[in-house]
N, C-alpha and C positions, 0 to 999 in steps of 0.2 A: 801252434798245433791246436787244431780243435777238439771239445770235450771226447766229440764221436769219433776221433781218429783212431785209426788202426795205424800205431808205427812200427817203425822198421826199426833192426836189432844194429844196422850203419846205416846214418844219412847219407843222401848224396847232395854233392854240391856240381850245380850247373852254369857254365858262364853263357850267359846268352852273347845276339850278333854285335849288340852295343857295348859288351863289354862289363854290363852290370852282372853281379853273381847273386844267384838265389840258393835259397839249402832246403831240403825237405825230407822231414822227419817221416812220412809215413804218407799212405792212401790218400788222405783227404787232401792235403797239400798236392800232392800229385794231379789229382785228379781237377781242384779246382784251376790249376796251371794249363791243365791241355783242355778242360773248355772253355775257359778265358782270356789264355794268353800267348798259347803257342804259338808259332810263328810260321806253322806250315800245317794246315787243317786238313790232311790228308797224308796218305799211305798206311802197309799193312802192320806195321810198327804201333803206330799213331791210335790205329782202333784197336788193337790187342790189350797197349795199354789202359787205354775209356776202361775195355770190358771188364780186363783184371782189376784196376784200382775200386772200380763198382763194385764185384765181387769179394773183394776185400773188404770195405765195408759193407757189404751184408753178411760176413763170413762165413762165404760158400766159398773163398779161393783164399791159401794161405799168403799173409802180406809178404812172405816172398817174392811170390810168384807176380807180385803187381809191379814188387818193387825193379826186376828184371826186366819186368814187360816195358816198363818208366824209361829207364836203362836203356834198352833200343831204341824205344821212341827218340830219347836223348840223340842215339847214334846216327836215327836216319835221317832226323830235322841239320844234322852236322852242329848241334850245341857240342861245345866242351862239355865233359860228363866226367869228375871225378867219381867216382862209388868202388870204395872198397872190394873187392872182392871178396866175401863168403864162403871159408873152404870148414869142409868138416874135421876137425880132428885128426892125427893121425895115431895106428893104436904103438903097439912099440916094434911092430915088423915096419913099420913106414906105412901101410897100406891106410887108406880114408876110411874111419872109422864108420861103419852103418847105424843109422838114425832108430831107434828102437819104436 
């Protein structure tokens, strides 16, 4: 992870088409992967994520939001995409707690 990363609160681990698996901690990892090494340099996946992980480190977008955008992109390149899912709390009625 680089000094300047913005990470994420769950890595995600991705198996590319060969089989080899990469992990990434945050934005910068993200980001340097989809303009260097992606495997399919197009769709609307694809540029969401560029904008959000970019936004993320300028933090004008929360590294959620880039990390989810990663996330699709994973899903429409068809990489395997482990990443946790991210739920909020629940309070003690069961319902998801709101983010203050």
């Amino acid at each position: 992870m680089q000094m300047n990363d913005i990470p994420w609160r769950h890595p995600i681990t991705v198996q590319l088409q060969n089989g080899a698996v990469r992990h990434f901690a945050g934005a910068y990892d993200a980001l340097d992967f989809l303009e260097n090494e992606w495997p399919v340099r197009k769709g609307r996946h694809y540029e969401n994520a560029i904008t959000q992980c970019r936004a993320a480190l300028c933090r004008a977008a929360p590294a959620e939001v880039a990390r989810e955008a990663f996330v699709a992109s994973c899903i429409e390149a068809a990489l395997v995409c482990h990443a946790p899912v991210v739920r909020a709390p629940a309070n003690v009625n069961g319902a998801a707690a709101r983010a203050a």
